[in-house]
C-alpha angles and dihedrals in degrees: 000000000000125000111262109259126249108251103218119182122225092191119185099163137090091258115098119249095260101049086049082050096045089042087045084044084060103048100041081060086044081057092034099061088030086062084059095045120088118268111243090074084076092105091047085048086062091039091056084036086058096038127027135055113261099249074051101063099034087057079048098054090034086058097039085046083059102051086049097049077045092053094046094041118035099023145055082232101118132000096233124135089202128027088241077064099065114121126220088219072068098045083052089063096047112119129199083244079066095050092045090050087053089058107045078050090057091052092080125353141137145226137207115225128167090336105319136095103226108194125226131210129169131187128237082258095063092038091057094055094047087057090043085055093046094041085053096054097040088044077059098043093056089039090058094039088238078120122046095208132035094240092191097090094075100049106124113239119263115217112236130175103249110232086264095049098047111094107243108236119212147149113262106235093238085048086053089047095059088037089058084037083052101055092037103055090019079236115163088019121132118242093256089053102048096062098054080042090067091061098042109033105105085045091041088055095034084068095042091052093053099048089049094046108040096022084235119196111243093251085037097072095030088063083059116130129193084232081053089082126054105186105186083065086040098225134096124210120224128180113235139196105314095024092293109176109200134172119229136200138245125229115186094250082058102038094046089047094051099043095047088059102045094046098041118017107024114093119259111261091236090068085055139092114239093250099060092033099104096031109113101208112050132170123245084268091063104259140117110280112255117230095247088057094056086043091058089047099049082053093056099048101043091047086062094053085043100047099232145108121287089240084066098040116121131257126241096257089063085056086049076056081044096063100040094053093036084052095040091049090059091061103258128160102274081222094052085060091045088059092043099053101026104230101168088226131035097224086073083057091047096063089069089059098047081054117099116186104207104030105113094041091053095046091053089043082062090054097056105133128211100252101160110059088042084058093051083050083059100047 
C-alpha cells in the first residue's frame, strides 16, 4: 500500500491556510463516504455539493452511511454483502415503514467493538436530523425518477422541543466568576491537573475569555490564528458559517488575555512545524488544539464554577448562551447581540431575552413555609 500523500496548499484567496485545510478536511470525508455508498446516489452527491455547507453534507452522508450499514446488517432488505453493494431495484422497495423502523432502531442500540458492547442512544433531536437526512436523499431520488413513489410522506413525526420550550443553559455570573477564579489561581483543581494547568493557564483563561465575551462558535475560535489579531488596530478577524469574514473587537480583558499568552506562555514559532506556526491555541505537542480538546477544557472549567463533576461540565456552545444572556442582561440592543453573535434571525436571539436566570429559584424563595414554628406547635 502506498505511502499517504502530502496535502500542499496552493491558496490564492482571502482565507487563511488552515480554514482552506479544515474546509478541504471536510470535503475529502465527505469523498471519501460517498466512494462506500451505491452508486446510484451519484446525481443526490451533486445535489449536497450545490446546496448545503460542507460540515452539512458530510452530517448528511454520515447519517445516509448508517441507514445503509443498517439495511445490510439488521434487515432482508437487500441481498448485499457491503453497503456499496446496495442495488436501486432495492431502494425502489423501500417503504416509510423502513425508514420509521431505522429510526426507532437508532433510538437505542449497541456495538461491539474490541471486546466490548458499547451502548447508543440518541435524542429526538438526533433522530430528527437523521430523518431530515433520509428524507433529503428519498425527496432526489423521486425527483430524479431513480424512485417510483415519495416515500416521505410517511415518515412518522419526531417530537422536538420547539427554541421557546428548550431550557436555556448558562452559567450563572457569580459561577463564571469562580470558573475564571479557578484557571487563574488553579484553585478547585485535582493534583494531576494542576500540573498540566502550570503550563496552560494564561492559554486555558485566554479561551474562556473569548467564549464569554464574543459568544465564538467552537470551530469559531479553533480556526484562530496569532496573525487573526492585529492589536495596535484593537480588533481580531474570525471566519464564520458560509465562509462569513467578520471583524471583531477588542475589549482590554480580551486584549490583555490574549496578549499575556502569546507573549509568555505560547511556544516560539521556531520550535514549531509550518503548519502550526500561525495557530494561536496549541496543546502542550505543539500543535493546533483540536476541538475535542477545547470541549474537555471548557468541561473542566465550567464544572468547577458550577460545583459539579467534569462529567457534568458544559460545552462551549452553553458559554456561547453565557454571553448572550450575560450581554442581554446588561441592557444591550437585542440587535446589537444578534450582530455580535450572528444568529441569521433575531428570535433566536429572543429567546435570551425571554430568558430570566433566577426566576424559578425567586419564585420558590417566595413559597418558604414556616415549618418550624408549625412543628413547636406540635411538640
Amino acid at each position: 500500500m502506498g505511502e499517504k500523500k502530502r496535502v500542499k496548499l496552493h491558496n490564492k484567496s482571502d482565507r487563511p491556510d488552515n480554514v482552506v485545510m479544515r474546509e478541504h478536511e471536510i470535503i475529502s470525508e465527505c469523498e471519501e463516504i460517498e466512494k462506500t455508498l451505491p452508486s446510484f446516489l451519484r446525481g443526490f452527491f451533486s445535489y449536497l455539493r450545490g446546496n448545503v455547507l460542507p460540515r452539512t453534507r458530510l452530517s448528511y452522508l454520515r447519517d445516509i452511511r448508517a441507514f445503509c450499514r443498517y439495511l445490510v446488517n439488521e434487515t432482508g432488505l437487500t441481498e448485499a454483502e457491503d453497503i456499496s453493494g446496495i442495488k436501486l431495484s432495492e431502494f425502489n422497495e423501500i417503504k416509510a415503514i423502513d425508514v420509521n423502523m431505522f429510526l426507532d432502531y437508532c433510538r437505542r442500540y449497541t456495538v461491539e467493538r474490541d471486546g466490548d458492547i458499547v451502548v447508543y442512544e440518541n435524542s429526538n433531536r438526533t433522530l430528527a436530523r437523521k430523518k431530515s437526512s433520509l428524507s433529503v436523499m428519498f425527496k432526489q431520488l423521486y425527483r430524479d425518477e431513480l424512485v417510483e413513489k415519495n416515500i416521505t410522506d410517511g415518515f412518522d413525526p419526531i417530537r422536538v422541543p420547539k427554541a421557546g420550550e428548550r431550557e436555556i443553559k448558562a452559567l450563572q455570573d457569580n459561577e463564571v466568576m469562580v470558573m475564571l477564579d479557578a484557571v487563574s489561581t488553579g484553585e478547585h483543581l485535582t493534583e494531576k491537573e494542576r500540573q498540566y494547568w502550570k503550563k496552560t493557564k494564561k492559554r486555558d483563561k485566554a479561551i474562556l475569555i473569548l467564549f464569554l465575551t464574543y459568544g465564538l462558535r467552537l470551530f469559531e475560535l479553533q480556526q484562530l490564528n496569532v496573525s487573526s489579531f492585529n492589536f495596535s488596530r484593537g480588533e481580531f478577524k474570525i471566519y464564520r458559517k458560509r465562509d462569513k469574514e467578520a471583524v471583531m473587537p477588542l475589549n482590554e480583558s480580551v486584549t490583555q488575555a490574549v496578549s499575556d499568552y502569546i507573549e509568555n506562555e505560547r511556544a516560539d514559532d521556531s520550535t514549531l512545524d509550518e503548519i502550526n506556526r500561525d495557530a494561536l491555541f496549541l496543546s502542550l505537542q505543539g500543535k493546533r488544539m483540536t476541538e475535542r480538546q477545547i470541549r474537555e477544557l471548557v468541561k473542566k472549567y465550567t464544572s468547577i464554577g458550577m460545583e459539579t463533576s467534569r462529567r457534568a461540565g458544559y460545552s462551549p456552545h452553553k458559554l456561547r448562551a453565557t454571553a448572550a444572556t450575560s450581554l442581554i442582561g446588561r441592557g444591550n440592543s437585542i440587535f446589537d447581540v444578534q450582530a455580535l453573535l450572528d444568529h441569521e434571525q433575531v428570535t433566536t436571539t429572543q429567546l435570551y431575552a425571554n430568558h430570566r436566570m433566577n426566576v424559578k429559584r425567586d419564585l420558590v424563595n417566595d413559597m418558604e413555609w414556616e415549618l418550624e414554628r408549625k412543628e413547636r406547635k406540635h411538640q
